[in-house]
ZAFI-667496 format. One record per residue (C-alpha): residue number from 0; x, y, z. Coordinates in nm, 2 decimals, decimal comma, padded with zeros to 4 digits, m for minus. Layout:
<pts>
pt seq NUM	c1 X	c2 Y	c3 Z
...
</pts>
This chain:
<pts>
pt seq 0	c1 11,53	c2 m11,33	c3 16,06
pt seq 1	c1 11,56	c2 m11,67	c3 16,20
pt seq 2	c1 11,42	c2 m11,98	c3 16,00
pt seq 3	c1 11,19	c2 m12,23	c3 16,04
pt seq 4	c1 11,24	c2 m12,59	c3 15,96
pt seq 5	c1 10,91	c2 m12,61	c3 15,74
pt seq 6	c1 11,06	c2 m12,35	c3 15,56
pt seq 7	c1 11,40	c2 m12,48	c3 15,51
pt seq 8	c1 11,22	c2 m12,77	c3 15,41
pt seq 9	c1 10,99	c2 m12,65	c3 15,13
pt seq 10	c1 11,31	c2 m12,37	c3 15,04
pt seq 11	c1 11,50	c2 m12,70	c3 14,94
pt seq 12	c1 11,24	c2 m12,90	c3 14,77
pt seq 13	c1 11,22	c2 m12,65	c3 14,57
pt seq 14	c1 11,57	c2 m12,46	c3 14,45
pt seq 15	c1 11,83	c2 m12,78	c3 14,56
pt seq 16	c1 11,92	c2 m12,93	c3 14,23
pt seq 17	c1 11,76	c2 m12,69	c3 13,97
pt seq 18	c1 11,91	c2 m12,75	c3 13,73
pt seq 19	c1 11,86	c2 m13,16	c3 13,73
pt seq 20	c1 11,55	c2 m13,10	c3 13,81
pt seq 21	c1 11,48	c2 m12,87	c3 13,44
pt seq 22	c1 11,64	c2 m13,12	c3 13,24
pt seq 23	c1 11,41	c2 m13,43	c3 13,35
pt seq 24	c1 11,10	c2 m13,18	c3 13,30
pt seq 25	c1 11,22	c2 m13,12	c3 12,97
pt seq 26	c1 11,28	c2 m13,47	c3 12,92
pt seq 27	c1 10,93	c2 m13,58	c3 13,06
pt seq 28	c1 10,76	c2 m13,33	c3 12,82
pt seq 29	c1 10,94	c2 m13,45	c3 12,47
pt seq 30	c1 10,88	c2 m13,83	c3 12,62
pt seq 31	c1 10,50	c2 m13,69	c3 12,59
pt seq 32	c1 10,51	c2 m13,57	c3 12,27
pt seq 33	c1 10,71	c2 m13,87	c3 12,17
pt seq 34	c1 10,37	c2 m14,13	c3 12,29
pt seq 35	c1 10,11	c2 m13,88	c3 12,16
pt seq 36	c1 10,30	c2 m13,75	c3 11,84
pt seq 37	c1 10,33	c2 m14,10	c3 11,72
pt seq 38	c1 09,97	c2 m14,22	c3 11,79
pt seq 39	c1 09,73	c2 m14,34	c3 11,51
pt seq 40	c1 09,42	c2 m14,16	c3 11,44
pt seq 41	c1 09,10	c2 m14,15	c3 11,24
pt seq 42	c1 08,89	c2 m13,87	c3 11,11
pt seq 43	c1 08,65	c2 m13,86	c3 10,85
pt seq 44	c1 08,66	c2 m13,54	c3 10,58
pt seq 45	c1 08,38	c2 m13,40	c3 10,36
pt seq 46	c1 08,48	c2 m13,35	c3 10,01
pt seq 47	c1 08,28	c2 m13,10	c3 09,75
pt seq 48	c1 08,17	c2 m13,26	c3 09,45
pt seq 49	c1 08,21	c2 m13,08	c3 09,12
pt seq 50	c1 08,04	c2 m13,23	c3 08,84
pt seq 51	c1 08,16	c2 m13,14	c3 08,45
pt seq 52	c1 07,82	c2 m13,11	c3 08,23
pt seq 53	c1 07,74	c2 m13,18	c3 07,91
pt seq 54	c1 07,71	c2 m12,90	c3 07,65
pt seq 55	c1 07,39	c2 m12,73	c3 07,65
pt seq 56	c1 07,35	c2 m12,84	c3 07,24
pt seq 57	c1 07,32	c2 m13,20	c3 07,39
pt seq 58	c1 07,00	c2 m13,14	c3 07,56
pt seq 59	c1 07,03	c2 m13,38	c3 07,85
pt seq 60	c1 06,98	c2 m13,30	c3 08,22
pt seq 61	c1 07,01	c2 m13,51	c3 08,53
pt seq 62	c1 06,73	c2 m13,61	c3 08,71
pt seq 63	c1 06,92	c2 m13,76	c3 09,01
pt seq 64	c1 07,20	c2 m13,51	c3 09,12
pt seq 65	c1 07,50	c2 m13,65	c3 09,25
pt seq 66	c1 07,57	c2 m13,58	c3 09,62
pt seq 67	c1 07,73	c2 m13,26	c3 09,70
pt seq 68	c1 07,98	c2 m13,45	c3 09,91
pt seq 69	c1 08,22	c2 m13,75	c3 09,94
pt seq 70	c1 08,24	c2 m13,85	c3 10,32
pt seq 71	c1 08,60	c2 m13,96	c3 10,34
pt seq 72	c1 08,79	c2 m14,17	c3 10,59
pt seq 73	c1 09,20	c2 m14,12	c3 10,64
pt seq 74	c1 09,42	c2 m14,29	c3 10,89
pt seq 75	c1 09,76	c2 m14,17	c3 11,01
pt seq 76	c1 09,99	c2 m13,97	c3 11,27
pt seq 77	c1 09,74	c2 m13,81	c3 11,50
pt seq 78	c1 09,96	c2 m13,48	c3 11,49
pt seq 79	c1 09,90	c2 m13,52	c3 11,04
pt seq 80	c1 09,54	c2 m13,58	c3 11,12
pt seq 81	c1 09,44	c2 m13,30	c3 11,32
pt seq 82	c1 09,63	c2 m13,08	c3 11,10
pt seq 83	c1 09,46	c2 m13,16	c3 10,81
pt seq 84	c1 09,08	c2 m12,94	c3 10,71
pt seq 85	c1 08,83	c2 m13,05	c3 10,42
pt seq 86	c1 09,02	c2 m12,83	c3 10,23
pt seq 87	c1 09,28	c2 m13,02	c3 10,24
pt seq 88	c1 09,17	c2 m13,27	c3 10,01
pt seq 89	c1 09,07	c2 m13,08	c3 09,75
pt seq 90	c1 08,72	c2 m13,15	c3 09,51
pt seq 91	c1 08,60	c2 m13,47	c3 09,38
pt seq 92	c1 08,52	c2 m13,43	c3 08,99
pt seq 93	c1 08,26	c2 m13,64	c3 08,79
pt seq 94	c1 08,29	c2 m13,65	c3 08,44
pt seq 95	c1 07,94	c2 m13,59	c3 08,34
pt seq 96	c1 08,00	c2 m13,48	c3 08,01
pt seq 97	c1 07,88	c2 m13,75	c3 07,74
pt seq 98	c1 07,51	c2 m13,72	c3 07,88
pt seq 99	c1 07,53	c2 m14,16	c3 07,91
pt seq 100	c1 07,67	c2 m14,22	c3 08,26
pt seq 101	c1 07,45	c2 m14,41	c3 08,47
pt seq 102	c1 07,70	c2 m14,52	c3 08,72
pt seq 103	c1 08,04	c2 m14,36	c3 08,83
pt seq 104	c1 08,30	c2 m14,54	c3 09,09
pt seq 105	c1 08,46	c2 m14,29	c3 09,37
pt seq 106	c1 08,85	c2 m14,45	c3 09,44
pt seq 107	c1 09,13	c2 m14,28	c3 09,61
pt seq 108	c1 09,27	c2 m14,11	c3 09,31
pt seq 109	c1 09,02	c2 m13,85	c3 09,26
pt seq 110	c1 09,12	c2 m13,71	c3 09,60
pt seq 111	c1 09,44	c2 m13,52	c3 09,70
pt seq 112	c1 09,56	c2 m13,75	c3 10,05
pt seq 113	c1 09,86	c2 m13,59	c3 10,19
pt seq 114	c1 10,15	c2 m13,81	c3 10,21
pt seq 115	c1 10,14	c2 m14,03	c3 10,49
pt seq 116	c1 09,79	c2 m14,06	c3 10,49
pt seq 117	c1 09,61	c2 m14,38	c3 10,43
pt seq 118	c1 09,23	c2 m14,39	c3 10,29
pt seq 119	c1 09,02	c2 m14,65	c3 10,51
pt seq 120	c1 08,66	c2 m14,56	c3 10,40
pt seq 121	c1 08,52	c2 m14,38	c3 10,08
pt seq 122	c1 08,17	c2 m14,34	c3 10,13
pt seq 123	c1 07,95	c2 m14,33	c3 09,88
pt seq 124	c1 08,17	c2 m14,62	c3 09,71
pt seq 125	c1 08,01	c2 m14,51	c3 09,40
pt seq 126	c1 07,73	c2 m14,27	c3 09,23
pt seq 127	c1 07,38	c2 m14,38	c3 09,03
pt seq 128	c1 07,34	c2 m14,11	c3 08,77
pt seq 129	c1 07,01	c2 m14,07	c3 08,60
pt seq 130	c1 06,92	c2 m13,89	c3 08,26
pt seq 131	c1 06,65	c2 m13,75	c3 08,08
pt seq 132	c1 06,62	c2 m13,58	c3 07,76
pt seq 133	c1 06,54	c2 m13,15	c3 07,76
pt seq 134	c1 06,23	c2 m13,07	c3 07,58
pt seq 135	c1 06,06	c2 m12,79	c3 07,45
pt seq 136	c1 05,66	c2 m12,77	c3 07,47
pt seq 137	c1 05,40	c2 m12,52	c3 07,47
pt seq 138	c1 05,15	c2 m12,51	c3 07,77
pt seq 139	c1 04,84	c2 m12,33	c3 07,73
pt seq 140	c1 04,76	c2 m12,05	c3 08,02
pt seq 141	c1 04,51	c2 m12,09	c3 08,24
pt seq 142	c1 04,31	c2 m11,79	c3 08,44
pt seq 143	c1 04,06	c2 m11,78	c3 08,65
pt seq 144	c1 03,87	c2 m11,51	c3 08,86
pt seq 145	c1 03,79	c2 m11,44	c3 09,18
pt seq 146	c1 03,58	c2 m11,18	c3 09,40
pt seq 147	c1 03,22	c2 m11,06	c3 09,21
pt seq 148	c1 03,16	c2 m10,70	c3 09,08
pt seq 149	c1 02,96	c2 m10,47	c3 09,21
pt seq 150	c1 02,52	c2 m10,51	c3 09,19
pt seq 151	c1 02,43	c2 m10,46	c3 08,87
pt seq 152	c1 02,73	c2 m10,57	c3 08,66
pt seq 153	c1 02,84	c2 m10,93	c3 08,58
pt seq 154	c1 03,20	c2 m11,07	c3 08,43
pt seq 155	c1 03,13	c2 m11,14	c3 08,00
pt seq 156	c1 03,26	c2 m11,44	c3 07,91
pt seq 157	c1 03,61	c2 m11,56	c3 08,04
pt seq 158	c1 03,99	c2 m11,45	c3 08,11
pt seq 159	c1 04,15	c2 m11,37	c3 07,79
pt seq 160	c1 04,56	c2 m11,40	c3 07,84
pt seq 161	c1 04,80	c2 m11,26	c3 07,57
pt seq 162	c1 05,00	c2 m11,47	c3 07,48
pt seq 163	c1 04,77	c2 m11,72	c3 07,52
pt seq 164	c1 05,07	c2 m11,99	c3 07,58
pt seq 165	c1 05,38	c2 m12,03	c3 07,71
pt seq 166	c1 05,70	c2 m12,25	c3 07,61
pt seq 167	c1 05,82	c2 m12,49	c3 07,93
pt seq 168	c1 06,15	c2 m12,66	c3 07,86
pt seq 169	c1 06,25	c2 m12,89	c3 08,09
pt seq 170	c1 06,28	c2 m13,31	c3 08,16
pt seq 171	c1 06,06	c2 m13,48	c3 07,94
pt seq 172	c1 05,95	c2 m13,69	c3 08,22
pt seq 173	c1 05,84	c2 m13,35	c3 08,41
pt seq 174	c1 05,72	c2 m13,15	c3 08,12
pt seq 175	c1 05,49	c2 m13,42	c3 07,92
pt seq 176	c1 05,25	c2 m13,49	c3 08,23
pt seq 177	c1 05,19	c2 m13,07	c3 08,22
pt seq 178	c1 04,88	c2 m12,98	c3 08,15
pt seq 179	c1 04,87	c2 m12,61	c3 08,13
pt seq 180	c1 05,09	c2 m12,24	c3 08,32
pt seq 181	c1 04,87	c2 m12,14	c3 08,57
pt seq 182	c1 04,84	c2 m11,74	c3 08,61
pt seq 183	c1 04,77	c2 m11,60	c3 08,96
pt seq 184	c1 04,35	c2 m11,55	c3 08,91
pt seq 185	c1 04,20	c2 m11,20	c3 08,81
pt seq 186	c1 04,04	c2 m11,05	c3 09,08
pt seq 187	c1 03,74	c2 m10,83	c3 08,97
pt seq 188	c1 03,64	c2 m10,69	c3 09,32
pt seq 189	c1 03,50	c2 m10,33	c3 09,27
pt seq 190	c1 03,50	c2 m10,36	c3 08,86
pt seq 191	c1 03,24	c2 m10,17	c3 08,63
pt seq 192	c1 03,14	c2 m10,21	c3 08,28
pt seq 193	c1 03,40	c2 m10,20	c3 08,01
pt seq 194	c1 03,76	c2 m10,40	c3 07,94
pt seq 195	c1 03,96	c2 m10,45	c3 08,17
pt seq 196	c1 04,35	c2 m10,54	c3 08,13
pt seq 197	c1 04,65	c2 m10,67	c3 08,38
pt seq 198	c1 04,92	c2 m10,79	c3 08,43
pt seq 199	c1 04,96	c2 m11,12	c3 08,63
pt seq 200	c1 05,21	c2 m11,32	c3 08,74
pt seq 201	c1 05,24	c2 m11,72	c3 08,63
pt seq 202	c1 05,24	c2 m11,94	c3 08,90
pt seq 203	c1 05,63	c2 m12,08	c3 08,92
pt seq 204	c1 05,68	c2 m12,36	c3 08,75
pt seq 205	c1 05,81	c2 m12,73	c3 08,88
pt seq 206	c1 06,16	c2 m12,83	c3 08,97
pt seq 207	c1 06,38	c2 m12,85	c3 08,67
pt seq 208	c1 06,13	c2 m12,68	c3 08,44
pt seq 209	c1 06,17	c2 m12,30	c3 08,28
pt seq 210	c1 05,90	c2 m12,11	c3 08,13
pt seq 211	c1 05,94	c2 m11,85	c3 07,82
pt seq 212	c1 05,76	c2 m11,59	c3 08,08
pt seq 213	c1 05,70	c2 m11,50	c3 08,38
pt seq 214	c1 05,38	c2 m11,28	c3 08,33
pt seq 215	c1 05,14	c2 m11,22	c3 08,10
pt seq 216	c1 04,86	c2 m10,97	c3 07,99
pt seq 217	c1 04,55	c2 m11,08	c3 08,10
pt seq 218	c1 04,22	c2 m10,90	c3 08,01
pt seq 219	c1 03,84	c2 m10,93	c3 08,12
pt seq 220	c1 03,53	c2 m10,73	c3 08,00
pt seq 221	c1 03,25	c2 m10,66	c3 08,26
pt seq 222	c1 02,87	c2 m10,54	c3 08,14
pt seq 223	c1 02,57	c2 m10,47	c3 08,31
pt seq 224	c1 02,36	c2 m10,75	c3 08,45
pt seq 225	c1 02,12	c2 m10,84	c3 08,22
pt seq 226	c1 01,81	c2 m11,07	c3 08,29
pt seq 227	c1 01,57	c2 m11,23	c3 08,00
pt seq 228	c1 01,20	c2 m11,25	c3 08,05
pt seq 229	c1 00,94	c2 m11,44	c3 07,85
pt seq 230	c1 00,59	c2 m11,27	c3 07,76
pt seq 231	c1 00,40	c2 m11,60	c3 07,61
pt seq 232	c1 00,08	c2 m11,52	c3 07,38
pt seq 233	c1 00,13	c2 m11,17	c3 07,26
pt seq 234	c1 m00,09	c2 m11,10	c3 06,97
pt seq 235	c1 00,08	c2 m11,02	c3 06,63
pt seq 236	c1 m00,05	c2 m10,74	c3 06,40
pt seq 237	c1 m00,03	c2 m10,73	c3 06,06
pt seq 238	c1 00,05	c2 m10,34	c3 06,00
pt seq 239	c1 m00,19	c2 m10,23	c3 05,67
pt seq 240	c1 m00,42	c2 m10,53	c3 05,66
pt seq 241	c1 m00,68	c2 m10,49	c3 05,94
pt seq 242	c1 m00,85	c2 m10,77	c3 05,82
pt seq 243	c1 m00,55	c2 m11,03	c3 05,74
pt seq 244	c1 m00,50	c2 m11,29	c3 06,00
pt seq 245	c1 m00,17	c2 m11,47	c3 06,10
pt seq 246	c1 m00,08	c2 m11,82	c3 06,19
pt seq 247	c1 00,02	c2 m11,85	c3 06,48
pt seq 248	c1 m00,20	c2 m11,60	c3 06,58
pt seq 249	c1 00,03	c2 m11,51	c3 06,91
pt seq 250	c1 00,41	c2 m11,58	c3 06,94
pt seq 251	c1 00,65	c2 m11,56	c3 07,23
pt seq 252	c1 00,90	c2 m11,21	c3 07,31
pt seq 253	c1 01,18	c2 m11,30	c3 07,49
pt seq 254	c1 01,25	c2 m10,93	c3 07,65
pt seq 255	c1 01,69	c2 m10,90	c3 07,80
pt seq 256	c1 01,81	c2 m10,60	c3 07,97
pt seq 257	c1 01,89	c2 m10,43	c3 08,27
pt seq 258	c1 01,69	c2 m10,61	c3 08,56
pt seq 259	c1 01,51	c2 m10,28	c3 08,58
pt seq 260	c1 01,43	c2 m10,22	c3 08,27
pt seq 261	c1 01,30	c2 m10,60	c3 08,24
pt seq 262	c1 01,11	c2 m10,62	c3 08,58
pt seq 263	c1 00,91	c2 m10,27	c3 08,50
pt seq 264	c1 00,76	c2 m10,37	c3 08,16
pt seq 265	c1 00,44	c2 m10,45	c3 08,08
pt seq 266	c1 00,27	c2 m10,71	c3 07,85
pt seq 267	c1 00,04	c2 m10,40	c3 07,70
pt seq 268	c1 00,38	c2 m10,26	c3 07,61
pt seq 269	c1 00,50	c2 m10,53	c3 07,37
pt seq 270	c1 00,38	c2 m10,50	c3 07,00
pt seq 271	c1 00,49	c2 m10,79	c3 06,76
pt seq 272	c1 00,41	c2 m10,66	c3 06,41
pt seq 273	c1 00,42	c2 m10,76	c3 06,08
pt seq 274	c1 00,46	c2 m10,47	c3 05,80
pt seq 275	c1 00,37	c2 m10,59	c3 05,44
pt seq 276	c1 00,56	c2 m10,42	c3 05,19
pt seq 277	c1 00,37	c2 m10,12	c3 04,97
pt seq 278	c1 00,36	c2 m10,35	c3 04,64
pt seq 279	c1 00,20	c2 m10,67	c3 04,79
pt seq 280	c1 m00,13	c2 m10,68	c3 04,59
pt seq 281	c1 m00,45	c2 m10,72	c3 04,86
pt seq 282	c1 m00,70	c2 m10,70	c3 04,63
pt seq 283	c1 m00,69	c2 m11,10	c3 04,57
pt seq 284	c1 m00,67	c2 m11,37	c3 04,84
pt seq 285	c1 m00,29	c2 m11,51	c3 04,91
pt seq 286	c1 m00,10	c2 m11,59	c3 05,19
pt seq 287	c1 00,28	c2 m11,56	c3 05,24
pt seq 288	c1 00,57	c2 m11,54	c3 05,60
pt seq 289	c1 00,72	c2 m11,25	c3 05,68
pt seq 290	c1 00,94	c2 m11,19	c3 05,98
pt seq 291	c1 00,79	c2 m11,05	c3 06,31
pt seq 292	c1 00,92	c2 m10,73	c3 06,44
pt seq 293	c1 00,94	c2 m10,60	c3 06,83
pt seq 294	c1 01,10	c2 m10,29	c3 06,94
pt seq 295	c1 01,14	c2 m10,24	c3 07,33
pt seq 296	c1 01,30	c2 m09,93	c3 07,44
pt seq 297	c1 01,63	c2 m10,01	c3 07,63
pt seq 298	c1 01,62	c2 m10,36	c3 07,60
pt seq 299	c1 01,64	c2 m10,63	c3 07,32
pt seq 300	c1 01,34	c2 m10,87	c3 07,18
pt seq 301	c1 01,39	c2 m11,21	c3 07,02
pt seq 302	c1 01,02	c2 m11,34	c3 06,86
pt seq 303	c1 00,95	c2 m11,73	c3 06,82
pt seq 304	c1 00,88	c2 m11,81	c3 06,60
pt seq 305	c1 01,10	c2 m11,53	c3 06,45
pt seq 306	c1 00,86	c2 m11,56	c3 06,12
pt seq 307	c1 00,43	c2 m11,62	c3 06,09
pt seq 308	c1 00,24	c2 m11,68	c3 05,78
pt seq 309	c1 00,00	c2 m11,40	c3 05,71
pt seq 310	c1 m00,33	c2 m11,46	c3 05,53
pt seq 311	c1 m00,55	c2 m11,20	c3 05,38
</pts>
């Protein structure tokens, strides 16, 4: 196979003093690493904070947390720098544990630099600490209701919660502005007469602050509707003494019950008496109160004045 002079040409560039040629490439690579390898570099680290508490007995609690990291700045061989992690460096620990501190200064000592490492930046340089004393208080619970029964029924009274209080421990600061635990409201959607109990959940509570419970009992009564009706002027009878006359000679019947009940009465209907006991003596003239009496079938009567003075 004959040759060509391009290929003779490119055949030599290539294989005419190998070995020469490896040793400067060898050479040329370790002066690389040589320029690089001894390069100064930068890098900033972030380093955990641990922070040693108090005792619980000492009731103190920090209302400023420290940060949860210490941005650190190290300076050295570029090849040491980018061979170094976070890890590296370990954990920055505050010494919390008298419950006083208000300031604490970061330095280069609480960190672990590798040899050959210098520190150019610690950054926070140092840490404002702020306190507050843990205190105990009870809160009273609060419940309200929502959503309406069905026609013909209405809630009694209020929300009844057992316990009826709660403990919240926490800052001072936090837990003496509290007024009250708030419960999640009572819903009585769909409810009919008679007591009702559940369980509810308490609204969490602010940062910092711990509650005794989480739930309580809460329990609501529900009765028919009832609606009052006046009947003004009704006549009052004195029951044995036709003749004996009373003063006022008509009083006022307040009539509550069921709407229907109420709303079908008649005035005819309503009899305010007065019954004289068997011994009272009519043969002579006198004059003395006694109480008024009304009975209305499924419903209750209140009279005013509740008592007249009869005269016979």
């Amino acid at each position: 196979m004959t040759s060509s002079p391009v290929r003779d040409f490119f055949r030599g560039l290539v294989f005419e003093n190998l070995g020469l040629k490896f040793i400067s490439l060898v050479v040329a690579l370790g002066f690389y690493a040589f320029i690089h390898g001894g390069s100064v570099a930068q890098r900033t680290y972030a380093v955990p904070v641990v922070s040693l508490m108090p005792p619980a007995a000492a009731n103190r609690t920090l209302t400023k947390a420290p940060p949860s990291e210490i941005a650190i700045t190290l300076s050295g061989p570029k090849t040491q720098i980018d061979s170094t992690s976070d890890k590296d460096l370990g954990t920055v620990q505050l010494d919390l544990r008298t419950g006083t501190e208000t300031n604490v200064q970061i330095n280069k000592n609480m960190f672990n630099i590798p040899a050959g490492l210098n520190v150019e930046q610690i950054f926070p340089p140092s840490i404002d600490i702020r306190w507050d004393d843990i205190i105990h208080r009870k809160l009273p619970v609060q419940i309200a209701w929502t959503g309406e029964p069905p026609p013909g029924f209405v809630v009694k009274g209020g929300v009844v919660a057992s316990p009826d209080s709660i403990d919240a421990v926490g800052p001072r600061a936090v837990v003496d502005v509290l007024q009250y635990a708030r419960a999640v409201p009572f819903d009585v959607s769909g409810m009919t007469e008679g007591t009702h109990p559940r369980t509810l959940d308490l609204d969490p509570p602010p940062l910092q602050v711990t509650y005794s419970a989480e739930q309580i009992t809460a329990t609501l009564e529900i009765t028919r509707e009832e609606r009052t009706v006046p009947f003004k002027g009704i006549p009052v009878e004195v029951v044995g003494a036709p003749k004996a006359t009373t003063r006022p000679a008509t009083v006022v019947v307040k009539v509550s019950g069921a709407p229907e009940v109420v709303n079908a009465l008649q005035t005819d209907a309503i009899i305010p008496r007065v019954e004289l006991p068997s011994d009272l003596d009519l043969t002579k003239p006198g004059s003395r109160f006694f109480p008024v009496i009304v009975e209305v079938k499924g419903a209750t009567a209140e009279v005013e004045p509740a008592k007249v003075l009869v005269k016979w």
